[in-house]
N, CA, C and O atoms as a GROMACS GRO file, in nm:
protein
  352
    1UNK      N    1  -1.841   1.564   2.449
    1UNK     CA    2  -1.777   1.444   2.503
    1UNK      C    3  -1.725   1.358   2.388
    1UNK      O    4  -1.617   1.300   2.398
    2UNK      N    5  -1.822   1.349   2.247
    2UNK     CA    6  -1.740   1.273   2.196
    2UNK      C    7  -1.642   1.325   2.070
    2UNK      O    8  -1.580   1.248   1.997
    3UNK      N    9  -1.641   1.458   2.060
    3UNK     CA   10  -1.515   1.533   2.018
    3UNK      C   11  -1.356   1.486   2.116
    3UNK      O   12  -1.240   1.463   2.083
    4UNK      N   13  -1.432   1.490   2.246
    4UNK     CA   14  -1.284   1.563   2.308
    4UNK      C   15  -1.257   1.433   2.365
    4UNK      O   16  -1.138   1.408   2.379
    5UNK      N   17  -1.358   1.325   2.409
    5UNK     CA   18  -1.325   1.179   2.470
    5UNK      C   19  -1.275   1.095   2.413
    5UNK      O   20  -1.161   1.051   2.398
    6UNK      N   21  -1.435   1.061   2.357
    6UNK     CA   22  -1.425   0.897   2.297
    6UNK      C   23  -1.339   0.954   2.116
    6UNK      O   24  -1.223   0.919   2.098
    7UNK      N   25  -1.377   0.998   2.056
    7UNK     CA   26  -1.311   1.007   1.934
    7UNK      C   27  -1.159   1.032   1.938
    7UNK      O   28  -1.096   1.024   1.833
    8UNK      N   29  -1.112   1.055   2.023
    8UNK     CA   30  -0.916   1.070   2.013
    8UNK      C   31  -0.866   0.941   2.078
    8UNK      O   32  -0.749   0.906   2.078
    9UNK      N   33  -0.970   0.873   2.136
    9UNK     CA   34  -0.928   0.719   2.176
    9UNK      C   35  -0.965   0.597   2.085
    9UNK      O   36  -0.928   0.480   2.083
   10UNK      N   37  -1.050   0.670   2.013
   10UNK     CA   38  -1.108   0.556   1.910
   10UNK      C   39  -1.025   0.515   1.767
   10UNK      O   40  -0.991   0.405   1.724
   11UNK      N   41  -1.002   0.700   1.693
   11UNK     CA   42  -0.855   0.711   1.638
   11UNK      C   43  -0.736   0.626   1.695
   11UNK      O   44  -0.689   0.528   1.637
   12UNK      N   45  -0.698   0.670   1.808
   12UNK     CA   46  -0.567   0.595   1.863
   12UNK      C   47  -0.530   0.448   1.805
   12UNK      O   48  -0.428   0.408   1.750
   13UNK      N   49  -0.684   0.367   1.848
   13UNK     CA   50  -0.703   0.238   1.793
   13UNK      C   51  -0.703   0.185   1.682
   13UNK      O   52  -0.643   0.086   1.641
   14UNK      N   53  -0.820   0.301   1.600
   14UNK     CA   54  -0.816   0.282   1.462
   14UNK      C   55  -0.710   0.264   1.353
   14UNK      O   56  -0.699   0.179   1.265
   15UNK      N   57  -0.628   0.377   1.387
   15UNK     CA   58  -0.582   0.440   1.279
   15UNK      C   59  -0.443   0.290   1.241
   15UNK      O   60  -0.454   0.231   1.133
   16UNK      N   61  -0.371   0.262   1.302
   16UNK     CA   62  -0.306   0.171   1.279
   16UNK      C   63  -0.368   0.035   1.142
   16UNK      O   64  -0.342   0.007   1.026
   17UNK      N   65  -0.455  -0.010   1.245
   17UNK     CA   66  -0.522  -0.088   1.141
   17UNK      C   67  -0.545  -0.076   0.994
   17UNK      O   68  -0.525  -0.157   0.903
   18UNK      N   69  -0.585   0.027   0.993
   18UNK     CA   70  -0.637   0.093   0.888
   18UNK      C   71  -0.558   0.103   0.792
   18UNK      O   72  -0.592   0.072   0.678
   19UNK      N   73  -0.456   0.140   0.819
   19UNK     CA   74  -0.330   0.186   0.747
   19UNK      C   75  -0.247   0.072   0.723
   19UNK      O   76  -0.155   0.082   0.642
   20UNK      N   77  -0.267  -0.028   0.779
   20UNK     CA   78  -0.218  -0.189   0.768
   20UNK      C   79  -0.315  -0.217   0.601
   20UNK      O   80  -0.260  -0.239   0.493
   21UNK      N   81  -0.418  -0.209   0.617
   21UNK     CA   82  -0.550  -0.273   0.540
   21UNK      C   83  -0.466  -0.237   0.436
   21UNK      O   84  -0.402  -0.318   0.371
   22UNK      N   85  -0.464  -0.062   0.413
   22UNK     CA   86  -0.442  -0.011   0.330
   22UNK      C   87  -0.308  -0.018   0.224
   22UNK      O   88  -0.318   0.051   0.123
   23UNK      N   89  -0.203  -0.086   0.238
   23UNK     CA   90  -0.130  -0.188   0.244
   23UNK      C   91  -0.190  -0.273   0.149
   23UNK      O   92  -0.173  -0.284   0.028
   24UNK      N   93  -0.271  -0.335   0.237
   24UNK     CA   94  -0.308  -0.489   0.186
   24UNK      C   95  -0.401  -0.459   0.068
   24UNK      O   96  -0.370  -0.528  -0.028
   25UNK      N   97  -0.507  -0.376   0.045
   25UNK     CA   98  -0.576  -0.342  -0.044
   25UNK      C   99  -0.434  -0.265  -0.178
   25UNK      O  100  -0.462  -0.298  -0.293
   26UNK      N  101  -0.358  -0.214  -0.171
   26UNK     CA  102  -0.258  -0.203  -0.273
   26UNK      C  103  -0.177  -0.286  -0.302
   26UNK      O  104  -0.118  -0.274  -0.409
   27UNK      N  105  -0.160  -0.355  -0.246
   27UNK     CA  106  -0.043  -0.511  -0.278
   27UNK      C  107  -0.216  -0.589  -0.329
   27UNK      O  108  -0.190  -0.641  -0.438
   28UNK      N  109  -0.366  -0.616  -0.298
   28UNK     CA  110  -0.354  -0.727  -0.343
   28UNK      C  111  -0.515  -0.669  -0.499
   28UNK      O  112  -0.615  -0.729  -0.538
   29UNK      N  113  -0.470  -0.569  -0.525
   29UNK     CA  114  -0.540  -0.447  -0.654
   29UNK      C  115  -0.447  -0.381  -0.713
   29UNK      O  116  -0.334  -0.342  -0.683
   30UNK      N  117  -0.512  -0.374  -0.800
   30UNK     CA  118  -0.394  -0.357  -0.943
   30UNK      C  119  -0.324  -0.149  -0.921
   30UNK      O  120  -0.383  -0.087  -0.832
   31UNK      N  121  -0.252  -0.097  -0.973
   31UNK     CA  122  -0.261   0.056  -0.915
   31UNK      C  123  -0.282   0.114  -1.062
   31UNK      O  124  -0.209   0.144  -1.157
   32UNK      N  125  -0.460   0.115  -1.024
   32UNK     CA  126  -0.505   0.156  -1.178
   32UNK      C  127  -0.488   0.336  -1.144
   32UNK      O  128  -0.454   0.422  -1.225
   33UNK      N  129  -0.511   0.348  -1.051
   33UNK     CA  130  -0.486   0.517  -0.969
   33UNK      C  131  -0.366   0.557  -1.041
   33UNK      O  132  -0.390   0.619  -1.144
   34UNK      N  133  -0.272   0.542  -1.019
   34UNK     CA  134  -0.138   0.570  -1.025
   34UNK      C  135  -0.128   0.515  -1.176
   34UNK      O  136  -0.046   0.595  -1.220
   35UNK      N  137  -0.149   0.454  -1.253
   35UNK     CA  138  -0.087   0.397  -1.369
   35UNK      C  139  -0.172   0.429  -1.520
   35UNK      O  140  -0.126   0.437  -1.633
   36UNK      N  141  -0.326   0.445  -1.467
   36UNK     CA  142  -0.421   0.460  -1.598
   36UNK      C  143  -0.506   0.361  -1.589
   36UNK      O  144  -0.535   0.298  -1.488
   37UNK      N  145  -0.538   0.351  -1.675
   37UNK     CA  146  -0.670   0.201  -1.740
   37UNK      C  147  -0.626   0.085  -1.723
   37UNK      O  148  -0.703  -0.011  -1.722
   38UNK      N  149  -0.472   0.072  -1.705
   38UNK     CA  150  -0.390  -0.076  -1.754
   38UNK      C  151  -0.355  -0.102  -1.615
   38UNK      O  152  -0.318  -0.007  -1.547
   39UNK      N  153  -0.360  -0.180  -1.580
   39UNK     CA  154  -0.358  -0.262  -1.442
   39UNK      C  155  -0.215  -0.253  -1.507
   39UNK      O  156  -0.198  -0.274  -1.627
   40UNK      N  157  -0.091  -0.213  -1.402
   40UNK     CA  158   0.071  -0.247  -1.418
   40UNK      C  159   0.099  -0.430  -1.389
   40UNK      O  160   0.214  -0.466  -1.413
   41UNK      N  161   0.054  -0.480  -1.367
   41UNK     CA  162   0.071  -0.650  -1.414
   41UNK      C  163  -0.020  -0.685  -1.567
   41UNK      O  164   0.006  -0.787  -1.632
   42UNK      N  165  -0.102  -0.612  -1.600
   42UNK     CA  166  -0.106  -0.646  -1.694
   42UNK      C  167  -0.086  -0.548  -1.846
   42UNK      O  168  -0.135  -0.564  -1.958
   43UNK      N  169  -0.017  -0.469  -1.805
   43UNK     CA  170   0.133  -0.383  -1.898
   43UNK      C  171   0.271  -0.458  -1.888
   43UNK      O  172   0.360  -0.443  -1.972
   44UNK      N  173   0.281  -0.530  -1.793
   44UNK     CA  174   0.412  -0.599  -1.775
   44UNK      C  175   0.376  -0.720  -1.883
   44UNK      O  176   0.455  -0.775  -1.960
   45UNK      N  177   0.248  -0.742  -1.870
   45UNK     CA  178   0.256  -0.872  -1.947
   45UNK      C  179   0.249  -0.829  -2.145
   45UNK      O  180   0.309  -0.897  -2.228
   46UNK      N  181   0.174  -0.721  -2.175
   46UNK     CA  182   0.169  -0.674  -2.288
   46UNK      C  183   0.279  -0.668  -2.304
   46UNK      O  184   0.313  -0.753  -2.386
   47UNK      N  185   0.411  -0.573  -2.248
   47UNK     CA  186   0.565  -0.580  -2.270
   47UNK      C  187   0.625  -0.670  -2.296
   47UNK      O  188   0.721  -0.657  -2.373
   48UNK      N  189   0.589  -0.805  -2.239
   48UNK     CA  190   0.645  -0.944  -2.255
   48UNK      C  191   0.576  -0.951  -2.376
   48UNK      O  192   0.660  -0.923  -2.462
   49UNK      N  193   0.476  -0.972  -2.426
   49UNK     CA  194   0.458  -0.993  -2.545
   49UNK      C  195   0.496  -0.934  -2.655
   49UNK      O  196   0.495  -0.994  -2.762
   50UNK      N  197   0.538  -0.802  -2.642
   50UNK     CA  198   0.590  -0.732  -2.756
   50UNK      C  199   0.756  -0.776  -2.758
   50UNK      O  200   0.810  -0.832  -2.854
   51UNK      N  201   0.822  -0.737  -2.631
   51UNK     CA  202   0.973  -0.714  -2.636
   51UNK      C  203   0.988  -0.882  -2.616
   51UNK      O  204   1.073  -0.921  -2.697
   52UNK      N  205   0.936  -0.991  -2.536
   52UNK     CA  206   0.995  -1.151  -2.551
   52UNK      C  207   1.112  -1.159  -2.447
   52UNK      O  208   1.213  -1.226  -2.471
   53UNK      N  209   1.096  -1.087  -2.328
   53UNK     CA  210   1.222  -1.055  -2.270
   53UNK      C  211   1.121  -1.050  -2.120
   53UNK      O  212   1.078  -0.945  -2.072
   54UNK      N  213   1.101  -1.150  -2.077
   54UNK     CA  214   1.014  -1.155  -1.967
   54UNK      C  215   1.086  -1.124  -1.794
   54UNK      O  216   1.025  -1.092  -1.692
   55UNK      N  217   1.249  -1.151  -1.816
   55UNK     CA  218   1.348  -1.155  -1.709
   55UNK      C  219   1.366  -0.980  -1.707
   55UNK      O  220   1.429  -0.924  -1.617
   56UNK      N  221   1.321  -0.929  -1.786
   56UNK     CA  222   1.376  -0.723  -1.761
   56UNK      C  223   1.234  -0.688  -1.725
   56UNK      O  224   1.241  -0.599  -1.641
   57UNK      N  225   1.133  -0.711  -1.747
   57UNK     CA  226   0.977  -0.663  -1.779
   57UNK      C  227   0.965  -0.690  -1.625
   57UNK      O  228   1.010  -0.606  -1.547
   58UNK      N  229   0.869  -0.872  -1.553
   58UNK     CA  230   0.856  -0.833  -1.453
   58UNK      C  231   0.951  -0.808  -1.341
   58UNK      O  232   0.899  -0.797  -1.230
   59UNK      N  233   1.075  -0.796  -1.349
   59UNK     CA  234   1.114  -0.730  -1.232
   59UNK      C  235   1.118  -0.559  -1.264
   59UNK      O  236   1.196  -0.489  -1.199
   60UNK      N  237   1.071  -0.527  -1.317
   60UNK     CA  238   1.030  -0.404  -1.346
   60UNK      C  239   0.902  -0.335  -1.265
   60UNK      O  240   0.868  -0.231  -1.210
   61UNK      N  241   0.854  -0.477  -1.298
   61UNK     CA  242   0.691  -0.452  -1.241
   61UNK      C  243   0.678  -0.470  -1.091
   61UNK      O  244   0.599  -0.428  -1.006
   62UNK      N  245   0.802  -0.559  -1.089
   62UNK     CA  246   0.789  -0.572  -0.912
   62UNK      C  247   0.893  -0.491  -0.802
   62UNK      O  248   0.904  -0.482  -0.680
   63UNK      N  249   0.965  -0.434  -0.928
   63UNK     CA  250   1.001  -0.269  -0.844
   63UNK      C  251   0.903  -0.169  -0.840
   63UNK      O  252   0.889  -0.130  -0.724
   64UNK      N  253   0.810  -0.097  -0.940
   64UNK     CA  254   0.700  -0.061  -0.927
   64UNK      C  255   0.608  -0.120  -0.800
   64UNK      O  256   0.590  -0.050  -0.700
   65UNK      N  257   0.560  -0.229  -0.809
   65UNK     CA  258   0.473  -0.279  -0.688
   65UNK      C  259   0.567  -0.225  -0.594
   65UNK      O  260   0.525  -0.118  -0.550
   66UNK      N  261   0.696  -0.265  -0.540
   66UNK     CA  262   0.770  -0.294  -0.450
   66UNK      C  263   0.747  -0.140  -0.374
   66UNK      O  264   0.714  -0.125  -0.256
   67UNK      N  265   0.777  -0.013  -0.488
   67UNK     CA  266   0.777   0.163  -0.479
   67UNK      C  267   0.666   0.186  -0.404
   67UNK      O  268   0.656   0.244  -0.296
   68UNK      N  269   0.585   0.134  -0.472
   68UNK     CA  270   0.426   0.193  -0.385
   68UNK      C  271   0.368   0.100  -0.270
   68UNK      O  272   0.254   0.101  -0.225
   69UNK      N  273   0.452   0.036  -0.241
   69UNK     CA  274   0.384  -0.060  -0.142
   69UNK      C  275   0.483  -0.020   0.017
   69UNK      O  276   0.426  -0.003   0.125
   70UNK      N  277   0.622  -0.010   0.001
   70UNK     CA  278   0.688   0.004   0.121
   70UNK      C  279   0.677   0.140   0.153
   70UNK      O  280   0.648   0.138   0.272
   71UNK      N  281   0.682   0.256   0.117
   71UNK     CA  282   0.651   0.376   0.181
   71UNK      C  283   0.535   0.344   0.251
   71UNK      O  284   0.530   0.395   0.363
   72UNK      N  285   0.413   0.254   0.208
   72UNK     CA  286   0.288   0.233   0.272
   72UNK      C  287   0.315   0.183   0.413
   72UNK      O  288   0.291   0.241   0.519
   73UNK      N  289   0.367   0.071   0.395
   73UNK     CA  290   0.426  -0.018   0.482
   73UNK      C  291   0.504   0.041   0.617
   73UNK      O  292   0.490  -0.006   0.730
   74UNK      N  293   0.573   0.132   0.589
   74UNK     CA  294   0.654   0.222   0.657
   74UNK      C  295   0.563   0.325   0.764
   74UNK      O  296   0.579   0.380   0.872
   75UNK      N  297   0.474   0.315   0.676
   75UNK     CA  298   0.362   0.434   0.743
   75UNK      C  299   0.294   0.386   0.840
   75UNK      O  300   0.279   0.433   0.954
   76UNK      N  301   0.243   0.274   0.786
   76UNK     CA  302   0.167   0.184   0.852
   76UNK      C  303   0.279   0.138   0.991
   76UNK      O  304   0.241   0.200   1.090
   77UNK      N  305   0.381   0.063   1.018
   77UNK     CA  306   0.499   0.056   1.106
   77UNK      C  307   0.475   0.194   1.193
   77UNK      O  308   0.453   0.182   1.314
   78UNK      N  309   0.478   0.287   1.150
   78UNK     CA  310   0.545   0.405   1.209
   78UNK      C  311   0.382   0.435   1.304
   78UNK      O  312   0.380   0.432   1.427
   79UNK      N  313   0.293   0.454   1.242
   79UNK     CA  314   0.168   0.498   1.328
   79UNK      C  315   0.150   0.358   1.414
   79UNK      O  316   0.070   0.370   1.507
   80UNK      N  317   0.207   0.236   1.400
   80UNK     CA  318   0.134   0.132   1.469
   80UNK      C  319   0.232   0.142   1.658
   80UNK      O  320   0.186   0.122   1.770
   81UNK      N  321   0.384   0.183   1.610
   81UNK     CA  322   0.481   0.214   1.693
   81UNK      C  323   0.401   0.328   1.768
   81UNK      O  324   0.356   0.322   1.882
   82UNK      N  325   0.391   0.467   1.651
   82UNK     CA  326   0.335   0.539   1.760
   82UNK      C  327   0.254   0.566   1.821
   82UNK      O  328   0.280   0.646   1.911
   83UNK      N  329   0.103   0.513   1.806
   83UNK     CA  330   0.006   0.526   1.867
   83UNK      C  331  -0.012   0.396   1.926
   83UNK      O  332  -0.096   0.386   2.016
   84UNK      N  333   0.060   0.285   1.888
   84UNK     CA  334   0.089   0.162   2.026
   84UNK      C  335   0.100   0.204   2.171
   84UNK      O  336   0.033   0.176   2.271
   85UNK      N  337   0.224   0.295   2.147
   85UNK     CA  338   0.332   0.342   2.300
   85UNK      C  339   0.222   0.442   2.362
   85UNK      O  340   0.212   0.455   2.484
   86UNK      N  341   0.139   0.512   2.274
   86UNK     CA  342  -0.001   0.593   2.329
   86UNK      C  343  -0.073   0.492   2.402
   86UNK      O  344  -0.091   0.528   2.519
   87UNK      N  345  -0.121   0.378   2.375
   87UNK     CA  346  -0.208   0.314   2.442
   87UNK      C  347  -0.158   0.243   2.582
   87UNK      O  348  -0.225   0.218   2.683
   88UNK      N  349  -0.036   0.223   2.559
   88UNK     CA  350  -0.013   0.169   2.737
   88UNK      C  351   0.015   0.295   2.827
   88UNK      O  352   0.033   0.281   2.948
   0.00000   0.00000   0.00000
């Protein structure tokens, strides 16, 4: 029962959320995953200190953020659409 019941209704609910969070936990943590040891805001800022050119650096950094955050975003949209229209 709870293979075939309750767990494909509980998903249904879940999974949206989740994938929202997940989102929110990468926009508001650094992407040490993806980048190394150096938090990418604070490589943007080492760059500013070396190169003195702070107008090329962070919008650099906030195309980076921007890369890994809207495919998320998108995902998150897309399962919330489709397992929404599942629930009514």
């Amino acid at each position: 029962i709870l293979l075939r019941v309750v767990l494909p209704q509980a998903l249904r609910i879940a999974i949206p959320p989740t994938a929202g969070f997940l989102v929110q936990i990468v926009k508001g943590t650094s992407v040490a995953a993806i980048i190394g040891f150096v938090e990418l805001t604070r490589a943007g800022q080492l760059m500013v200190n070396v190169t003195f050119q702070p107008m090329i650096v962070y919008p650099v950094v906030a195309a980076l953020y921007f890369s890994v955050c809207w495919p998320l975003s998108l995902l998150a949209a897309r399962l919330e659409r489709r397992l929404g229209t599942a629930l009514r």
